[in-house]
GURO-476515 format. One record per residue (C-alpha): residue in one letter; chain; x, y, z. Coordinates in Angstrom, 2 decimals. Last residue first. Layout:
residues N
  res  chain        X        Y        Z
    A      A        X        Y        Z
...
END
This chain:
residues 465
  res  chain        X        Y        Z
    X      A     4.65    -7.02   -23.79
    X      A     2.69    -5.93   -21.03
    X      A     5.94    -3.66   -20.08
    X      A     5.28    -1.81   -23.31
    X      A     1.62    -1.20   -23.05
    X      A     2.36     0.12   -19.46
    X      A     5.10     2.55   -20.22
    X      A     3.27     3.80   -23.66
    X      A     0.13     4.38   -22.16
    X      A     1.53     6.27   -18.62
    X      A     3.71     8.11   -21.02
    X      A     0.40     9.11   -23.23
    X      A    -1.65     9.91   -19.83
    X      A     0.82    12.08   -18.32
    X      A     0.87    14.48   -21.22
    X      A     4.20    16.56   -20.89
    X      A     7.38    14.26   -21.37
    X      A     5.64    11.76   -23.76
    X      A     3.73    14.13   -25.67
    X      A     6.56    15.05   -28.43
    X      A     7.87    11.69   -28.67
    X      A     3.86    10.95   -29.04
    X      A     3.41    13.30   -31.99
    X      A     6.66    12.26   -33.99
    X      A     5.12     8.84   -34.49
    X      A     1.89    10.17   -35.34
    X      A     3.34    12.39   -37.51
    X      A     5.65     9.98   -39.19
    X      A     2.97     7.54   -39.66
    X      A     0.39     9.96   -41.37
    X      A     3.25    11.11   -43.44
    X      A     3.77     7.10   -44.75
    X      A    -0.08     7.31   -45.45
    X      A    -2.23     4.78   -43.90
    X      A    -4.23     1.33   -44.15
    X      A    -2.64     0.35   -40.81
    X      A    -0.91    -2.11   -41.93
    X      A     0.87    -0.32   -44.97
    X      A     1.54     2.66   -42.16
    X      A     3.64     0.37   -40.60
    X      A     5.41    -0.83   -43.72
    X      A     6.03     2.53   -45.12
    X      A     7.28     4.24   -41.26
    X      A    10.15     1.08   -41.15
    X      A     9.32    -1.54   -39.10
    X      A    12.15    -1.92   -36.08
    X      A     9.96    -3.99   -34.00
    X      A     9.76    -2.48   -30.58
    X      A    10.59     1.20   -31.76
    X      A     8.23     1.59   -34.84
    X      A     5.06    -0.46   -33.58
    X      A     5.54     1.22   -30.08
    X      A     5.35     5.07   -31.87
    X      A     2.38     3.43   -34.46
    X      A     0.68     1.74   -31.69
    X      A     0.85     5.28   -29.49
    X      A    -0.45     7.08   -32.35
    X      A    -3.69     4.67   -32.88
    X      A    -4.47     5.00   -29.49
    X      A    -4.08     8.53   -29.33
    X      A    -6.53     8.48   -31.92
    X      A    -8.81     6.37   -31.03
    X      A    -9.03     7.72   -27.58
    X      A    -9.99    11.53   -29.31
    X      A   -12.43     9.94   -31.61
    X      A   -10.30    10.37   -35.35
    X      A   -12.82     6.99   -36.53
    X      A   -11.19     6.12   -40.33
    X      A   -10.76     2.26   -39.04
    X      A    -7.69     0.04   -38.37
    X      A    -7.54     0.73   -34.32
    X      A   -11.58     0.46   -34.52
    X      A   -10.99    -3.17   -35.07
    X      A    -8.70    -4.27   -32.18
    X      A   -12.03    -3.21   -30.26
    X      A   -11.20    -0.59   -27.42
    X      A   -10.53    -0.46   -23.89
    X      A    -7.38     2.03   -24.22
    X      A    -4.75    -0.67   -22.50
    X      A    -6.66    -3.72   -24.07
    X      A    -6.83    -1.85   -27.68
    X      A    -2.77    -1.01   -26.53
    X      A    -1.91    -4.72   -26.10
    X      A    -3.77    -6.14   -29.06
    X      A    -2.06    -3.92   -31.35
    X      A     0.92    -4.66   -30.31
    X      A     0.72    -8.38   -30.38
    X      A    -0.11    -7.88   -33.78
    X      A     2.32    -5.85   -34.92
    X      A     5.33    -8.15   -33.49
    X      A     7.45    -8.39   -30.11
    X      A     9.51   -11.51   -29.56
    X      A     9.58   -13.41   -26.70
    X      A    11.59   -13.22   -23.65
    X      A    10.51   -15.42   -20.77
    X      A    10.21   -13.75   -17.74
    X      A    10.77   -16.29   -14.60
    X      A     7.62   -16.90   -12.44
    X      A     9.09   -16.20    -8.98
    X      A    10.08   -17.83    -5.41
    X      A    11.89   -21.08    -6.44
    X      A    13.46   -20.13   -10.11
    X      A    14.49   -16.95    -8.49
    X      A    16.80   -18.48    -5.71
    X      A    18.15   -20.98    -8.39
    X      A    18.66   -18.05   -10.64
    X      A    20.34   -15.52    -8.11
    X      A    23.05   -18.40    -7.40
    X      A    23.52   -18.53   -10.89
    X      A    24.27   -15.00   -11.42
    X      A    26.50   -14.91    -8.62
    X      A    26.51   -14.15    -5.04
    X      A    29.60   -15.51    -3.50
    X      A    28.97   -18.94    -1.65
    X      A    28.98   -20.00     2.55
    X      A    25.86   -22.13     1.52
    X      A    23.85   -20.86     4.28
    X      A    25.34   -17.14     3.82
    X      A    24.98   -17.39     0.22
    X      A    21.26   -18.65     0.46
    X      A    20.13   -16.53     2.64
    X      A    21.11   -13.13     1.08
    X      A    19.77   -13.97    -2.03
    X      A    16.46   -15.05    -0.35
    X      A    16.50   -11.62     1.29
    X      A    17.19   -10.08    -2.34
    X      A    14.55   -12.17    -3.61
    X      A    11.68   -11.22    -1.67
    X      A    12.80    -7.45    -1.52
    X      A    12.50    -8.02    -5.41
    X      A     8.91    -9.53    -5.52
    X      A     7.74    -6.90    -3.01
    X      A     8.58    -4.03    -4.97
    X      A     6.25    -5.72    -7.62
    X      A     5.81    -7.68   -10.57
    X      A     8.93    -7.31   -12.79
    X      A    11.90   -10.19   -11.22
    X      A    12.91   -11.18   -14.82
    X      A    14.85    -8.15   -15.58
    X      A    16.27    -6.51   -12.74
    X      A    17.22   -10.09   -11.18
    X      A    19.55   -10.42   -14.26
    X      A    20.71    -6.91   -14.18
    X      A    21.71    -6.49   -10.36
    X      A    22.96   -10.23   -10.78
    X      A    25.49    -8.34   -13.23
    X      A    26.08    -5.54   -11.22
    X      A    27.72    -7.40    -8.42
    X      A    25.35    -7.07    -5.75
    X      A    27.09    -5.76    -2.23
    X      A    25.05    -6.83     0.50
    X      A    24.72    -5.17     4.08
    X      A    21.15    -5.89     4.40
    X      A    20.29    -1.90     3.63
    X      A    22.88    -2.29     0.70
    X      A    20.22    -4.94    -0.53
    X      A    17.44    -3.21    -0.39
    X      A    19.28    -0.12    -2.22
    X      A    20.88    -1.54    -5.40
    X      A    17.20    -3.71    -5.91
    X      A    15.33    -0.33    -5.69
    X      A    17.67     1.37    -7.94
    X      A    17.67    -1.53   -10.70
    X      A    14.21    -1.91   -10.68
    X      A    13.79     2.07   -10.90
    X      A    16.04     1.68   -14.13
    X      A    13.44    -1.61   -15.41
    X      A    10.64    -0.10   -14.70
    X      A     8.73     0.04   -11.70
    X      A     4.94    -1.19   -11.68
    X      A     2.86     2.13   -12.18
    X      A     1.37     4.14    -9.57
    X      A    -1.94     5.68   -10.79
    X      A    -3.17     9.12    -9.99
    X      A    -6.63    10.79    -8.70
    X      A    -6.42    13.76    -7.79
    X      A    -8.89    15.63    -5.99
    X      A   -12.67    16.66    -6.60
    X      A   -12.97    13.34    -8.05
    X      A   -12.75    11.47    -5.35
    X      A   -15.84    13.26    -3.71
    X      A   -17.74    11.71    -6.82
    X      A   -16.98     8.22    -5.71
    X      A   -18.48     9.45    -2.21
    X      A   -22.05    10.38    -3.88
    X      A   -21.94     7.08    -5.46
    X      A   -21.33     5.29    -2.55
    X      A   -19.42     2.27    -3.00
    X      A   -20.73    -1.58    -4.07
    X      A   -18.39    -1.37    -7.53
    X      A   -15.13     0.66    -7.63
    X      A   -13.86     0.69   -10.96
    X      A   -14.58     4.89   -10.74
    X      A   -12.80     5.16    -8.32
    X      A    -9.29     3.79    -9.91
    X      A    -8.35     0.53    -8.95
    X      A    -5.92    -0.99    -6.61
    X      A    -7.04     1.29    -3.81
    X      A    -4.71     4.16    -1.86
    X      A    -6.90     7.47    -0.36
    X      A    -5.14    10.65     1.03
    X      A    -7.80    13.27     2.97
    X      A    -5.74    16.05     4.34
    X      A    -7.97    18.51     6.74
    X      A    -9.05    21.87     5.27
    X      A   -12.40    22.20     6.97
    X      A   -14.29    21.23     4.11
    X      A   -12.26    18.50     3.33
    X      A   -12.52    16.64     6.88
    X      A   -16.15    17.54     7.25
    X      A   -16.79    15.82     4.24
    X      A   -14.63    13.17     4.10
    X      A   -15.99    12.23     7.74
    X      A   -19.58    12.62     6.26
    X      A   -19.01    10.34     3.66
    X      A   -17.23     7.27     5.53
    X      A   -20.64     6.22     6.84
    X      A   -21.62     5.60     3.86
    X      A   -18.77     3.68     2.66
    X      A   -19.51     1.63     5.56
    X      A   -23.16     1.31     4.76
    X      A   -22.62     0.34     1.16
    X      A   -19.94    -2.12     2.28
    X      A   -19.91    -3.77    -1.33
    X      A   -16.29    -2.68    -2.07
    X      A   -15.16    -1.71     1.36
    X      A   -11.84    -3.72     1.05
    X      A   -11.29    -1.60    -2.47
    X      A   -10.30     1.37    -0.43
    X      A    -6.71    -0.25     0.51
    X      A    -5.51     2.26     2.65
    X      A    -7.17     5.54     4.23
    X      A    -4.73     8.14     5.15
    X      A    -5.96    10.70     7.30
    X      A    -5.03    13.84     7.48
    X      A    -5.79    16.42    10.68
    X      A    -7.97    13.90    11.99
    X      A   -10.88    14.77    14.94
    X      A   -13.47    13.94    12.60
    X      A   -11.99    10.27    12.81
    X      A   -13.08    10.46    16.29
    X      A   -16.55    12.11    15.46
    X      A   -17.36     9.01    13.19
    X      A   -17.03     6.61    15.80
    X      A   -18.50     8.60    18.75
    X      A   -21.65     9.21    16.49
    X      A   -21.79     5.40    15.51
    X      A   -21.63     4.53    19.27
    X      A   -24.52     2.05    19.49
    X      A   -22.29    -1.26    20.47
    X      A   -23.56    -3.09    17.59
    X      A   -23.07    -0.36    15.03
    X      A   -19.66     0.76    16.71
    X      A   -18.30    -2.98    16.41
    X      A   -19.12    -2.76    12.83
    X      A   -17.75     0.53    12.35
    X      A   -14.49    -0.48    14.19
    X      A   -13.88    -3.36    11.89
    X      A   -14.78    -1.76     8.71
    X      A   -11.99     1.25     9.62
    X      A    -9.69    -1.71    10.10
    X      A   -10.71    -3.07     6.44
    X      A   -10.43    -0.02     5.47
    X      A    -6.59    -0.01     6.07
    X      A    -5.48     2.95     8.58
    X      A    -2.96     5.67     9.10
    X      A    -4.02     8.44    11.00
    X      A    -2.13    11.88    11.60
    X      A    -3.38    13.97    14.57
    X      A    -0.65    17.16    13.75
    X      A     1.30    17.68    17.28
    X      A     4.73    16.60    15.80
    X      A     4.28    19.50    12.78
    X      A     6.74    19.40    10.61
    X      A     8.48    15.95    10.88
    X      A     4.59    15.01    11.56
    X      A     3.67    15.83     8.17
    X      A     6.70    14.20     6.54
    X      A     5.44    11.10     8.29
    X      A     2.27    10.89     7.15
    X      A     3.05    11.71     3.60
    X      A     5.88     8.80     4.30
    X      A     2.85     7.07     5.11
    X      A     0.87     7.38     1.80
    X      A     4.56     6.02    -0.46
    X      A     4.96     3.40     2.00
    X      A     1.34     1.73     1.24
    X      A     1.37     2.76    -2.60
    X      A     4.85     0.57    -2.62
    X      A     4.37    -1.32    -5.51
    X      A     3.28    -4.66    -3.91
    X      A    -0.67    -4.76    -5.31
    X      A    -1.07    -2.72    -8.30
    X      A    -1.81     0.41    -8.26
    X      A    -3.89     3.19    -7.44
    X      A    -3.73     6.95    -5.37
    X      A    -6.59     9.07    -4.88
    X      A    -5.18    12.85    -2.92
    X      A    -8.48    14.31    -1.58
    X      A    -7.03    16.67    -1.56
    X      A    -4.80    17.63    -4.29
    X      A    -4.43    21.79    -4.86
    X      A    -2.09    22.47    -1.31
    X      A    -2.67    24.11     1.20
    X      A    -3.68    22.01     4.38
    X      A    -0.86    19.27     3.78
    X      A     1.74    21.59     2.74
    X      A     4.91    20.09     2.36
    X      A     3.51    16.32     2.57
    X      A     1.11    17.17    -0.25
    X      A     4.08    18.16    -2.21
    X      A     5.90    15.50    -1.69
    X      A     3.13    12.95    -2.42
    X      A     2.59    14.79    -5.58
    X      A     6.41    14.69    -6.30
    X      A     6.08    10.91    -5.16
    X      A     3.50    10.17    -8.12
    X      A     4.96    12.44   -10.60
    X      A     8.02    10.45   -10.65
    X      A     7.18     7.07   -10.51
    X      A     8.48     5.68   -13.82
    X      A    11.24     8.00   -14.03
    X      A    12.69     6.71   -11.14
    X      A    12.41     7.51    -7.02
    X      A    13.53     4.71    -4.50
    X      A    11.78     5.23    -1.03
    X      A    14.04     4.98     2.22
    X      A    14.08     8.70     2.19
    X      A    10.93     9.53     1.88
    X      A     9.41     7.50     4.50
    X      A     8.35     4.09     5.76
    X      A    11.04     3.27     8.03
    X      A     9.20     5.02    10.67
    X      A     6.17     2.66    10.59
    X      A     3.10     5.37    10.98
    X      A     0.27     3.97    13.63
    X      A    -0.53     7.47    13.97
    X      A    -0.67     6.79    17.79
    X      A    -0.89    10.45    18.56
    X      A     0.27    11.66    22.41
    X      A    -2.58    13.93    23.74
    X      A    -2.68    17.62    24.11
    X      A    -4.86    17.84    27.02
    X      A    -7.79    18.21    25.37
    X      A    -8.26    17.68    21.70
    X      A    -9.03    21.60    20.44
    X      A    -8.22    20.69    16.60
    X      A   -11.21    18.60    16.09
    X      A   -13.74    21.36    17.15
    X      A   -16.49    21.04    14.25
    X      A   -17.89    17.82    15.29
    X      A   -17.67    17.41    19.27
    X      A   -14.00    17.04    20.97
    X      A   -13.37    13.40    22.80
    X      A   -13.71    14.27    26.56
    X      A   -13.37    10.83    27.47
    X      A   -12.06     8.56    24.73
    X      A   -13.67     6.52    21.72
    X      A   -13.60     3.49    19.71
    X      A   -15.93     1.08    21.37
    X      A   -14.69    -2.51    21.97
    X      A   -14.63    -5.63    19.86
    X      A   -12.64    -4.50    16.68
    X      A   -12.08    -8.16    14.69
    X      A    -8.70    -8.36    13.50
    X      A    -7.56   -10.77    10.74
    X      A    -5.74   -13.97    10.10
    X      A    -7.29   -15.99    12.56
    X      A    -9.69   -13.73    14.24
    X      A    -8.20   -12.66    17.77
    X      A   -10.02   -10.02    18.84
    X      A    -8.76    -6.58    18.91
    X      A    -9.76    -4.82    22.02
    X      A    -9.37    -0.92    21.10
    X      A    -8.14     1.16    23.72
    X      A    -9.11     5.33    23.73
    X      A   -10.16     5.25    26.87
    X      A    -6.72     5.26    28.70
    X      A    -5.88     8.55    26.90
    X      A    -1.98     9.61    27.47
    X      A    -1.08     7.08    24.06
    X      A    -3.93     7.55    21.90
    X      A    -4.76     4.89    19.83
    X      A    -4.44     2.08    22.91
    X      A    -3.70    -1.19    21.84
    X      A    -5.44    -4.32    23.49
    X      A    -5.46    -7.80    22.17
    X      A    -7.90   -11.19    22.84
    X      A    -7.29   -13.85    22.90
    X      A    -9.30   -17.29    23.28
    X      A    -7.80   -19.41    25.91
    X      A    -7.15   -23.28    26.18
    X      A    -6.63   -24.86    29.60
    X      A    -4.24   -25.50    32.08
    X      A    -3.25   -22.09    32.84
    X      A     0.79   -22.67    32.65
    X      A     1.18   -24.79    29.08
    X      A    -2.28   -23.63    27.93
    X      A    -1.49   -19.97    27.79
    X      A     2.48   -21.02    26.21
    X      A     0.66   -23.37    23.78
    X      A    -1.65   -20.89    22.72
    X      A     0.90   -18.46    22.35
    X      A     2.94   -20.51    20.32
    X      A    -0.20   -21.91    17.83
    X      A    -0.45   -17.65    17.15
    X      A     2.89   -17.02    16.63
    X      A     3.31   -15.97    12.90
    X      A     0.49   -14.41    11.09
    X      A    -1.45   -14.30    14.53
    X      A     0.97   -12.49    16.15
    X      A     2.61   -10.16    13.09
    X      A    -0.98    -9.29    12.59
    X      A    -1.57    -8.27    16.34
    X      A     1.97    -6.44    16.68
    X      A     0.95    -4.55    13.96
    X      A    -2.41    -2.92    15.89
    X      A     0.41    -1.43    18.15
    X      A     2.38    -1.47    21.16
    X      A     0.13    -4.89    22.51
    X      A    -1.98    -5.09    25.81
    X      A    -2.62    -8.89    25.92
    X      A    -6.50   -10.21    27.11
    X      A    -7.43   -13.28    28.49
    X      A    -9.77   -15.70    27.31
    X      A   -12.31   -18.50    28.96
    X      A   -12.91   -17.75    32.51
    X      A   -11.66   -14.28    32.30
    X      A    -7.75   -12.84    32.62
    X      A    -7.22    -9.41    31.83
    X      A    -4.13    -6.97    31.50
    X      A    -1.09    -9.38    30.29
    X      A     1.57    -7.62    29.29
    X      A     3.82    -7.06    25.80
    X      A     6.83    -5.14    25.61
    X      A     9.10    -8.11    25.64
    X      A     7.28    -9.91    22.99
    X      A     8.32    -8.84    19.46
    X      A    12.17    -7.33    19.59
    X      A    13.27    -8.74    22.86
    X      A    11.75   -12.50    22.37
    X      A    12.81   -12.10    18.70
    X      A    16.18   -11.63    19.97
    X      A    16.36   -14.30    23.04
    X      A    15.16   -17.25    21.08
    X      A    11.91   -18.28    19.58
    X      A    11.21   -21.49    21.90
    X      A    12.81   -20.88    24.88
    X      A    11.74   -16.89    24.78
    X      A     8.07   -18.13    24.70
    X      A     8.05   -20.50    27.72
    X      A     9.94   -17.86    29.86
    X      A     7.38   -15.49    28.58
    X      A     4.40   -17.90    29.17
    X      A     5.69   -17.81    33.10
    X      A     6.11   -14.19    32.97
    X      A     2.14   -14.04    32.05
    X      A     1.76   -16.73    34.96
    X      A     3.72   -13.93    37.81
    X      A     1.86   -10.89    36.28
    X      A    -1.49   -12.86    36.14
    X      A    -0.84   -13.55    40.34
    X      A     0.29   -10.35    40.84
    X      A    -2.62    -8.78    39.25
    X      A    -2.96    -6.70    36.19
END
């Protein structure tokens, strides 16, 4: 950077601090420089790839008026962040896209170690795993609901290149924490090991750089870098959905990854076999893994989550708007750290105790209430043929199939404790014996604590309803 840049970047700063205030100045633009100036753009260096969403999410028309403001004229930007932090050549320019980032440079360093030597990275470099610290175990809320998942996670994290899940496939829904659950892997690594190359990326980044690395002709240095992983964590696989030549690409990293003992953890909001426009050869790499699902939280894990976000803001909830926003706010992590900052707001602008009515009027504005209707046969029955894929129909019929069956059990377990029918009426419906009932009724209460499958059923039939 010149002088003369140096002297009109501090200018933009002094612009920029007048207009969002000393503390966001410190926390979001303070560490940021200006490296390159051009005719028509100029290039910031940024800490990290988030510092270029949070930028043009938020501050995007700000900058521009700060670059016009003291150059004269408008600039397209552009944003540096270097991956490794002792390694000058490893910068990616991130250009600015609107909404997302567009990889414009090559992704690759001087004396970057050839396929089959990942570990011997010269020099010892400084990581950028781009890992967000508060993403770890300890800031994430364990229940019943998502037990199995974060033991797994644990596990991995405890012995990331011995260990019987890898690649490690984990779904969900969007918002319910798949993205903090992968990186506190990431993190728990590095706790062990601070010289393990950990990566945390979305696919839509990883799409970015191989596009830029097909029109720059440095494919090979693109895929030996992310040879050079010890685990990488690969977010949000359904963004590649239709990529062929992405997920393509992505093959022989997993493969020389896994075969060389490296940690390969995948997140997606289906499982792989939902996954249209992907390799088929790389779909089947999933499976050599384990592939599990992340349910929404229920309502105890609700409860905990809620409890905790809000003692992290300082607030106290009284336990009955602990209950209230328990039960109608059911969609996602997200929706409840949504309403506990809105909480939060709106009794320090009003200068008002938090109450059950306060938590309402935030609620009504930010999320679809629940509204609490009662639970019958048929709406059961619909629910778990949707769950299991199967015609209402075959529910009814003499067919003992394996799916059909379970199916059939888990209606008759959710029939009996959602409704309150007795055994005789339920197995009336169903065109069955009273015994049959019992058994299958007895059968899943037996299940529920050992087959995965039947209390991931049950716990996702229910909360449909």
């Amino acid at each position: 950077m010149t002088d003369e840049l140096r002297m009109q970047w501090q200018q933009c700063c002094r612009f920029i601090l007048d207009n969002v205030g000393e503390t966001r100045f410190n926390t979001w633009f303070a560490k940021t420089s200006a490296v390159r100036l051009e005719s028509d753009s100029i290039t910031l260096q940024v800490p990290s790839n988030y510092f270029v969403e949070l930028y043009e999410t938020n501050y995007l028309n700000l900058l521009h008026a700060a670059l016009k403001k003291v150059f004269g004229r408008p600039l397209q930007i552009f944003y540096e962040v270097q991956i490794l932090a002792d390694h000058a050549d490893s910068k990616v320019t991130l250009g600015e896209s609107r909404g997302s980032a567009v990889i414009s440079s090559k992704l690759e360093r001087s004396g970057a170690a050839p396929v089959g030597a990942a570990a011997q990275t010269p020099g010892g470099a400084k990581f950028n795993s781009q890992l967000k610290k508060d993403y770890n175990f300890e800031n994430y809320c364990t229940g019943q609901s998502n037990l199995l998942a974060v033991t797994i996670a644990q596990n991995i994290a405890g012995k990331p290149r011995n260990n019987d899940f890898n690649p490690f496939f984990l779904y969900g829904d969007v918002g319910i924490g798949k993205t903090h659950l992968v990186q506190a892997i990431g993190i728990r690594v590095k706790e062990q090991n601070p010289n393990a190359k950990v990566l945390y990326t979305t696919s839509r980044q990883f799409q970015h750089l191989y596009t830029q690395a097909v029109i720059r002709k440095t494919v090979p240095q693109f895929i030996n870098w992310f040879m050079q992983m010890d685990v990488l964590l690969l977010d949000d696989l359904q963004e590649i959905s239709g990529m062929v030549k992405t997920s393509e690409t992505l093959f022989p990293i997993f493969n020389h990854l896994h075969q060389n003992g490296k940690q390969l953890v995948f997140t997606c909001d289906r499982p792989p076999m939902e996954l249209d426009g992907i390799a088929d050869r790389l779909i089947d790499r999933f499976k050599w893994g384990l592939t599990e699902r992340l349910p929404r939280p229920d309502a105890e894990l609700r409860k905990k989550i809620l409890t905790f976000k809000a003692k992290k803001d300082g607030l106290d909830l009284p336990q009955d708007v602990v209950e209230y926003i328990a039960a109608n706010a059911v969609t996602s992590v997200r929706e409840i750290e949504g309403v506990v900052r809105g909480v939060l707001t709106r009794s320090i602008s009003l200068n008002a105790p938090i109450t059950v009515e306060l938590a309402r009027e935030v609620m009504k504005n930010t999320i679809h209430l629940v509204e609490k209707k009662p639970v019958n046969f048929e709406m059961i029955v619909e629910a778990t043929a949707d769950y299991y894929k199967l015609n209402p129909d075959a529910l009814f019929s003499k067919n003992r199939m394996r799916d059909i069956n379970d199916a059939r059990q888990v209606l008759m377990y959710l029939t009996h404790k959602l409704t309150g029918l007795s055994s005789t009426v339920i197995g009336r419906k169903l065109n069955r014996q009273h015994g049959t009932v019992l058994h299958g009724i007895a059968a899943v209460q037996e299940r529920l604590s050992v087959v995965p499958e039947i209390a991931r059923a049950v716990e996702t039939i229910q909360a449909s309803l």
